[in-house]
MIFITI-542353 format. One line per 10 residues: number of its first residue (from 1); their letters; for each residue x, y, z of N, C-alpha, C, O. Coordinates in Angstrom, 1 decimal, always signed. Example, Ala and Ser with C-alpha at 12.3 -4.5 7.8 and 13.67 -1.06 7.14 Angstrom:
! residues 2
1	as	+13.2 -5.7 +7.8 +12.3 -4.5 +7.8 +13.2 -3.3 +7.8 +14.2 -3.3 +8.5  +12.8 -2.2 +7.1 +13.7 -1.1 +7.1 +12.9 +0.0 +7.9 +13.4 +1.1 +8.0
//
This chain:
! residues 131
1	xxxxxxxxxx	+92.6 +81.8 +18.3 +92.0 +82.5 +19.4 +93.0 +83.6 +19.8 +94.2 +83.3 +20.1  +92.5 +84.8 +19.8 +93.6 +85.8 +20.4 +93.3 +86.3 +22.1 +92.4 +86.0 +22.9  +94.3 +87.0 +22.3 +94.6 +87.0 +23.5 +93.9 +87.1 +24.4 +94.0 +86.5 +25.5  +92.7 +88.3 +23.6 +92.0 +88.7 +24.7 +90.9 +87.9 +25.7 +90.5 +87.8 +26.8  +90.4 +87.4 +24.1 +89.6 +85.8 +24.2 +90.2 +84.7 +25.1 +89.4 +83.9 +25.5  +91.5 +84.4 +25.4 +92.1 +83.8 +26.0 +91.7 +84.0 +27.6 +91.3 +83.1 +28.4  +92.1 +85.6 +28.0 +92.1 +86.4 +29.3 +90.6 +86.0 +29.7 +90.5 +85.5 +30.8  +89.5 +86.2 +29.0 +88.1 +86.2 +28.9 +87.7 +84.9 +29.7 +87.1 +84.8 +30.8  +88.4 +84.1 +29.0 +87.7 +82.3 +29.4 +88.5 +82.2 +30.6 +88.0 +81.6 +31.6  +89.5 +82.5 +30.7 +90.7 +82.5 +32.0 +89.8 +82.9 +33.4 +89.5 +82.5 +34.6
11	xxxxxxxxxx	+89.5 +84.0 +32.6 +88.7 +84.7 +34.5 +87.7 +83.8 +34.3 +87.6 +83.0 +35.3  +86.4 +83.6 +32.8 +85.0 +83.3 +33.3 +85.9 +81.6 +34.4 +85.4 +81.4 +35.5  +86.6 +81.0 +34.2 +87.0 +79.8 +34.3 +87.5 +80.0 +36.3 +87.5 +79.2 +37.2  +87.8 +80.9 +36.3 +88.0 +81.3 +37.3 +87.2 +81.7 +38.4 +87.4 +81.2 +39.5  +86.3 +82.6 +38.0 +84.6 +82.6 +38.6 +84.3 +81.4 +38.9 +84.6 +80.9 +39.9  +83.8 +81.1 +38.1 +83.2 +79.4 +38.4 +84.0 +78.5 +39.3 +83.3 +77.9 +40.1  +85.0 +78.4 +39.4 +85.8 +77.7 +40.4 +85.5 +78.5 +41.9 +85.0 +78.0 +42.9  +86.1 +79.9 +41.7 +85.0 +80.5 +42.7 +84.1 +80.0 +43.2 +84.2 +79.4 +44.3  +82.9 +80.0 +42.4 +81.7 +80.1 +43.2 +81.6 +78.5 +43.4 +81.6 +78.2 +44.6  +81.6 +77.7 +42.8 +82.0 +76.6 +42.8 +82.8 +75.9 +44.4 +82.2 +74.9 +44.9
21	xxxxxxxxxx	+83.8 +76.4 +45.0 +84.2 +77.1 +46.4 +82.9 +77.0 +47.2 +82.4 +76.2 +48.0  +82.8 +78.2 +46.8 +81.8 +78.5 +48.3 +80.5 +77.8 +47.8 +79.8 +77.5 +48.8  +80.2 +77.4 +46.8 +78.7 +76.7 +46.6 +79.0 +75.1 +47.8 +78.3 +74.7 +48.7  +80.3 +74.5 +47.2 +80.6 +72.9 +48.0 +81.3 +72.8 +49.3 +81.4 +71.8 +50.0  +81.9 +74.2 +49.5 +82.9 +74.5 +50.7 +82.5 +75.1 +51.9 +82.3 +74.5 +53.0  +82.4 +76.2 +51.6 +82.7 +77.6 +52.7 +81.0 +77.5 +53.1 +80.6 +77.6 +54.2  +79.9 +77.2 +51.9 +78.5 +77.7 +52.2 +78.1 +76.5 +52.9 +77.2 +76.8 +53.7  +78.6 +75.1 +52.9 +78.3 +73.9 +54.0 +79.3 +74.1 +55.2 +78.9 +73.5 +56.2  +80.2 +74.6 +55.3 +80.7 +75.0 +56.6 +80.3 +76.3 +57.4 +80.7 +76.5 +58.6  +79.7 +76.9 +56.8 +78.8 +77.9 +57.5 +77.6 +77.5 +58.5 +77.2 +77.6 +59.6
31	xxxxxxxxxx	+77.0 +76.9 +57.1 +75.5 +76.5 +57.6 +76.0 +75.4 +58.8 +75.6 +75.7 +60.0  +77.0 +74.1 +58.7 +77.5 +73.5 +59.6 +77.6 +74.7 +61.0 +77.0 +74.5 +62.0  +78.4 +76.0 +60.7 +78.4 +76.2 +62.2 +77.7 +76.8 +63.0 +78.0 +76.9 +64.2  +76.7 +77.5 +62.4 +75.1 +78.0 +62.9 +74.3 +76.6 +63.2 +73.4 +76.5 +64.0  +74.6 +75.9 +62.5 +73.7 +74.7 +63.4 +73.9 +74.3 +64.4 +73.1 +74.1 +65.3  +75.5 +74.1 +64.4 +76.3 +73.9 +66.2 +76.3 +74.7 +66.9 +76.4 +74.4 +68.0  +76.0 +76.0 +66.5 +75.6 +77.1 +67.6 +74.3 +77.2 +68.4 +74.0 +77.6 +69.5  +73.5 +76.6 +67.2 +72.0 +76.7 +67.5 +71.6 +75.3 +68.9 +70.8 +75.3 +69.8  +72.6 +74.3 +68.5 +72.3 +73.0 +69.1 +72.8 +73.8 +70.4 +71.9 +74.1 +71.3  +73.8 +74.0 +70.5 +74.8 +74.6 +71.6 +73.7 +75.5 +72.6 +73.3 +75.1 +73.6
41	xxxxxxxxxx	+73.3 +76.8 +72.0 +72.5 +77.6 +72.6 +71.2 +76.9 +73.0 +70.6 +77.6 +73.8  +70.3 +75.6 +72.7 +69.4 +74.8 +72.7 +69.6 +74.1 +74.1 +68.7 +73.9 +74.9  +71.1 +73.6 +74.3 +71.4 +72.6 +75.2 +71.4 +73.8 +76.3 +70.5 +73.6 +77.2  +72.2 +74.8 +76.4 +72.6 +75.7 +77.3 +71.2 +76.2 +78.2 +71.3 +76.4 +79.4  +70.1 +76.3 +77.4 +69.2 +76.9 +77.7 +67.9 +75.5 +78.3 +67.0 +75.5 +79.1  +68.3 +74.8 +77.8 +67.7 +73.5 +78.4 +68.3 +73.2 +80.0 +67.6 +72.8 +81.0  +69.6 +73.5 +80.0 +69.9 +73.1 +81.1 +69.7 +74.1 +82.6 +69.6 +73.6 +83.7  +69.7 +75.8 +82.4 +69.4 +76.5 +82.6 +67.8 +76.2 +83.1 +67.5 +76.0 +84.3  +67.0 +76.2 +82.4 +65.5 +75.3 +82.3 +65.4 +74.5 +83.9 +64.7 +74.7 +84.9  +66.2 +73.6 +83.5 +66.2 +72.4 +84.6 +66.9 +72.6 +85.5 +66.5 +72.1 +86.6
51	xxxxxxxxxx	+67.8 +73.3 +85.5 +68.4 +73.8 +87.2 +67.6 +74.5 +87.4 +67.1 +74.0 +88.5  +66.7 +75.7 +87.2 +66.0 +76.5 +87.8 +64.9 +75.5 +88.3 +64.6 +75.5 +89.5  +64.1 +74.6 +87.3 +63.2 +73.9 +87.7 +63.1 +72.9 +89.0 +62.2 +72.8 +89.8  +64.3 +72.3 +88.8 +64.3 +70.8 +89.7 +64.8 +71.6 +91.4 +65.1 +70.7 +92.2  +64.9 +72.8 +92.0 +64.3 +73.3 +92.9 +63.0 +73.3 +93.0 +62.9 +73.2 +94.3  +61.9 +73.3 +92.5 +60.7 +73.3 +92.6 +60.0 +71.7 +92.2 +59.0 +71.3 +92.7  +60.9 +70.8 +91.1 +59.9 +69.6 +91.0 +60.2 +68.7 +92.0 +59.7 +67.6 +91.9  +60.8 +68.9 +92.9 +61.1 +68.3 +94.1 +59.7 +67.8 +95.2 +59.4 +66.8 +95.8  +59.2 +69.1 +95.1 +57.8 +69.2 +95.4 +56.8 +68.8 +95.4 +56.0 +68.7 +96.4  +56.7 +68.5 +94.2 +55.4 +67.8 +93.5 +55.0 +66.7 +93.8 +55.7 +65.7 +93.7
61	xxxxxxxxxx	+53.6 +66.8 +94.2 +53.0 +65.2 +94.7 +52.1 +65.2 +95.7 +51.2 +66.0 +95.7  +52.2 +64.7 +96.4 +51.6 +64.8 +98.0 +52.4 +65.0 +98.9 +53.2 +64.1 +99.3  +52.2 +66.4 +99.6 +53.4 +66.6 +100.8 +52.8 +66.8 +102.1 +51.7 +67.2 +102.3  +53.7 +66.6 +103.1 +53.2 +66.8 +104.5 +53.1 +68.8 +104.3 +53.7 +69.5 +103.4  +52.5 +69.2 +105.2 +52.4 +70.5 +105.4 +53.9 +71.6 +106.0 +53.9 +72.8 +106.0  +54.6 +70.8 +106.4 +56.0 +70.9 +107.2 +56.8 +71.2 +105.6 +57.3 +72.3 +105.6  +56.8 +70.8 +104.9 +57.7 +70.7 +103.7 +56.9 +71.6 +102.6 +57.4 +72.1 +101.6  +55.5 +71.7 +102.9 +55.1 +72.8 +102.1 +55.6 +73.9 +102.5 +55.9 +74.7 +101.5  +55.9 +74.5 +103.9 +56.4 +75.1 +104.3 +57.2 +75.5 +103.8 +57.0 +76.6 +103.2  +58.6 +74.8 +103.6 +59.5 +74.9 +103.3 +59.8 +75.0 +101.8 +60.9 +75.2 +101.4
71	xxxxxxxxxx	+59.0 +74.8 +101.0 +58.5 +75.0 +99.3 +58.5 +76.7 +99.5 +59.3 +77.6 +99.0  +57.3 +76.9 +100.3 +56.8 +78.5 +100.2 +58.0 +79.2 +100.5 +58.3 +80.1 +99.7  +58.8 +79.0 +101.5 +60.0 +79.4 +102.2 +61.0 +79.5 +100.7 +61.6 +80.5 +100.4  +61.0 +78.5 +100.2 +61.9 +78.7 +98.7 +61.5 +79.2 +97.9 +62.3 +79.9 +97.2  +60.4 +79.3 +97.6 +60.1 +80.2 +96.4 +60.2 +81.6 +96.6 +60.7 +82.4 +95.8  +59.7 +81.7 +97.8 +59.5 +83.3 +98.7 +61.6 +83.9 +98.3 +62.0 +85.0 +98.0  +62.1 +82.9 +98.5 +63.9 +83.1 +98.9 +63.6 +83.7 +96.9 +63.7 +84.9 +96.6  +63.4 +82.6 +96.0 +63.4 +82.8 +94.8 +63.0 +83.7 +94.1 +63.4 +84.0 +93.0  +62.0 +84.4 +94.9 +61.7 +85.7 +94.1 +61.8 +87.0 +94.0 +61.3 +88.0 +93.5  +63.1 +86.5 +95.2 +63.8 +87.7 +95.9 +65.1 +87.9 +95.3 +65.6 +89.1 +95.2
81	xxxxxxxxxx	+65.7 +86.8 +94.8 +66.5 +86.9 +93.8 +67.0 +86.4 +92.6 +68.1 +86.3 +92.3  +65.5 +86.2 +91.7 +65.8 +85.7 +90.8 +64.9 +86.8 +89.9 +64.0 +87.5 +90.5  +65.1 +86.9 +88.3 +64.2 +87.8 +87.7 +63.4 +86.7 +87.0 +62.9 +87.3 +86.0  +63.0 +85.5 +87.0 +62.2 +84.5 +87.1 +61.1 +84.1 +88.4 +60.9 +83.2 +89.2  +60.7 +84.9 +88.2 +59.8 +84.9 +89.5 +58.3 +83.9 +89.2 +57.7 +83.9 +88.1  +57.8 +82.8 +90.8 +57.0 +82.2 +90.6 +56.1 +82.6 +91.5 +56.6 +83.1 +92.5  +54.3 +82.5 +91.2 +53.3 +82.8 +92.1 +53.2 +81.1 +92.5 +53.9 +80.2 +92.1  +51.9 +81.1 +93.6 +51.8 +80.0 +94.3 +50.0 +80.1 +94.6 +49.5 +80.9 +95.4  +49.4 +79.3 +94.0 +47.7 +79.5 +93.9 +47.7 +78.0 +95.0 +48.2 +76.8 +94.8  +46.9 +78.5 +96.2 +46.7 +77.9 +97.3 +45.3 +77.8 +97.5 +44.4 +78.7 +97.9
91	xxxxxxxxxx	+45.2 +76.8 +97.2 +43.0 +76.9 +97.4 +42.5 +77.3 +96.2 +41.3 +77.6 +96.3  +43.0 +77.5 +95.2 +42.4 +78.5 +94.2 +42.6 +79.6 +94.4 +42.2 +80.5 +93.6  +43.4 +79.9 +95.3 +43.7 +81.5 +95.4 +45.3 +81.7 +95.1 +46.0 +81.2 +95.9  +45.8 +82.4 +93.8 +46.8 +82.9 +93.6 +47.1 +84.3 +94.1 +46.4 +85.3 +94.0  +48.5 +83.9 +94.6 +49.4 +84.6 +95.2 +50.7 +85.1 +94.6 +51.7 +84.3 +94.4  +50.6 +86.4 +94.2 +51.5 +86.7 +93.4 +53.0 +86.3 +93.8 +53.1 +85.7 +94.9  +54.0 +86.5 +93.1 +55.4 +86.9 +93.1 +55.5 +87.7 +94.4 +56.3 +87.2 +95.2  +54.7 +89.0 +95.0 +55.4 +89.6 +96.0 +55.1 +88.9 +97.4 +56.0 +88.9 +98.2  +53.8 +88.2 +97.7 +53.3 +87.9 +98.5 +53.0 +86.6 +99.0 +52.2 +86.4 +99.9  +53.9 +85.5 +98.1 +53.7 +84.5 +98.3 +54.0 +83.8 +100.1 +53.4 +82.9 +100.6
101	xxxxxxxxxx	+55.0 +84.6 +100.7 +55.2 +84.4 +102.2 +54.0 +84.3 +102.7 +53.7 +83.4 +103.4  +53.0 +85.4 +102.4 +52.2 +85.0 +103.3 +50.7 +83.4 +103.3 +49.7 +83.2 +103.9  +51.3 +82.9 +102.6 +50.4 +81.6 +102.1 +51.3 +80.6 +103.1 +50.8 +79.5 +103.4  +52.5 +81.0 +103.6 +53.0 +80.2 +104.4 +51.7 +80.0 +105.9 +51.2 +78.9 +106.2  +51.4 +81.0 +106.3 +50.5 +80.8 +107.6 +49.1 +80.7 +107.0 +48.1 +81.3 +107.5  +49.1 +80.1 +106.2 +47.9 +79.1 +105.7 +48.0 +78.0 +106.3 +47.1 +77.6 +107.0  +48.8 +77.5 +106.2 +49.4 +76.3 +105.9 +49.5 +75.4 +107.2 +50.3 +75.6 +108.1  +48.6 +74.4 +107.2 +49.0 +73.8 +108.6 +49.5 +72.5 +108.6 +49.0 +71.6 +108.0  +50.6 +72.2 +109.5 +52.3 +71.3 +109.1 +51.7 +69.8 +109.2 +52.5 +68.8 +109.1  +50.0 +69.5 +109.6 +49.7 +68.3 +110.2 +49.1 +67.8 +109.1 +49.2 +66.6 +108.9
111	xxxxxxxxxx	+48.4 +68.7 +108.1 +47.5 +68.5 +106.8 +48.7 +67.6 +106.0 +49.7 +67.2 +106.5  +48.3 +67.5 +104.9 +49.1 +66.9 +103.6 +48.1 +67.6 +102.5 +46.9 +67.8 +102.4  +49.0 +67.7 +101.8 +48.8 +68.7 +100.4 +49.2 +68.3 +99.1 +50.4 +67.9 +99.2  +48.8 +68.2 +97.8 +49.3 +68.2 +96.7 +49.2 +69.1 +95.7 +48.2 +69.7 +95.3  +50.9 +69.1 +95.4 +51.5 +70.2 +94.7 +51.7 +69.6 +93.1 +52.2 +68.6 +92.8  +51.0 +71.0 +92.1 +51.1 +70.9 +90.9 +52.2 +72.0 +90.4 +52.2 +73.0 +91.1  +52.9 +71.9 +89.7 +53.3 +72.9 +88.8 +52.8 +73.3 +87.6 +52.1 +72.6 +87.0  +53.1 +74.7 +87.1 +52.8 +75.3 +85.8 +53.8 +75.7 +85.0 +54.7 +76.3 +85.7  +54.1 +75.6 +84.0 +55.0 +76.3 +83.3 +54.7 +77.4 +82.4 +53.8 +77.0 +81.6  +55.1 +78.5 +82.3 +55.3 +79.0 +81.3 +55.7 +78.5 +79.5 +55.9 +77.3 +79.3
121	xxxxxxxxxx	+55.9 +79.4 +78.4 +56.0 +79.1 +77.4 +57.1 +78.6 +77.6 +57.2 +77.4 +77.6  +58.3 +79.3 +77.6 +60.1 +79.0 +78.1 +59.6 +77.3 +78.7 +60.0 +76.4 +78.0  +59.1 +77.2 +79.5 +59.4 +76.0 +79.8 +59.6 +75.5 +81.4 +59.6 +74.4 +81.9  +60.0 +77.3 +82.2 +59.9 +77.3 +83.6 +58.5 +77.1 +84.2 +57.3 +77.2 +83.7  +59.1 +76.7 +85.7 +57.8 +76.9 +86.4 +57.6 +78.6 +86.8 +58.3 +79.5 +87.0  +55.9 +78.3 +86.6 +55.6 +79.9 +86.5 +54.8 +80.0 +87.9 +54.9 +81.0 +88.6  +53.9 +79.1 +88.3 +52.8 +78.6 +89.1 +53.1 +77.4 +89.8 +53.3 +76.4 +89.1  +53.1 +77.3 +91.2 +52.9 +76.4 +92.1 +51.4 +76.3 +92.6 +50.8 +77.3 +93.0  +50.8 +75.1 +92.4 +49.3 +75.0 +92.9 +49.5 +73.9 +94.1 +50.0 +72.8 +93.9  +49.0 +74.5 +95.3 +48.9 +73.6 +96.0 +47.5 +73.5 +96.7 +47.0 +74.5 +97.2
131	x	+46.8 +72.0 +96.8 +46.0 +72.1 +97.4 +45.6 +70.8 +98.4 +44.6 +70.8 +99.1
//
């Protein structure tokens, strides 16, 4: 075998160990850390989810009218500064994001009411139904 033939199988032998590398190595540790990112960003956003939510599932059920009050009074606070904004359908009648305050003097504190939520796709509440 001459030299050059030697040089030849040297590199192809070389390649292959290469790719060989990143086929058993580098390409399962990649994929490994896009999956921990993906779990990561999954959890993050789940939890996000549930703190925004568990202000509002607090609610849910049958309430005295005094505490619905105080629902409307929060959401009304929430849509003032959050860019997650919820309406609130009272009787069948929804009430957007700007005007949900005034569903407050609907509301009389002696009644008892039960409250539904809605979510959107994400997973927030989008809709409070109370009736």
């Amino acid at each position: 075998m001459n030299k050059t033939v030697k040089i030849i199988l040297i590199v192809i032998i070389a390649i292959a160990i290469i790719f060989g590398l990143i086929k058993w190595v580098i390409l399962p540790m990649t994929i490994q850390k896009q999956a921990k990112d993906a779990i990561e960003s999954v959890d993050l956003n789940s939890a996000e989810i549930n703190a925004f939510n568990a202000q509002f599932t607090a609610y849910e059920g049958t309430q005295k009218g005094s505490t619905i009050k105080a629902l409307v009074q929060m959401v009304s606070m929430n849509n003032s500064t959050s860019d997650k904004l919820v309406a609130i359908k009272f009787n069948g009648t929804t009430y957007s994001s700007t005007n949900v305050s005034s569903v407050s003097s609907l509301i009389t504190t002696s009644n008892t009411y039960n409250v539904t939520l809605k979510y959107d796709s994400k997973g927030y509440v989008e809709t409070i139904s109370i009736n």
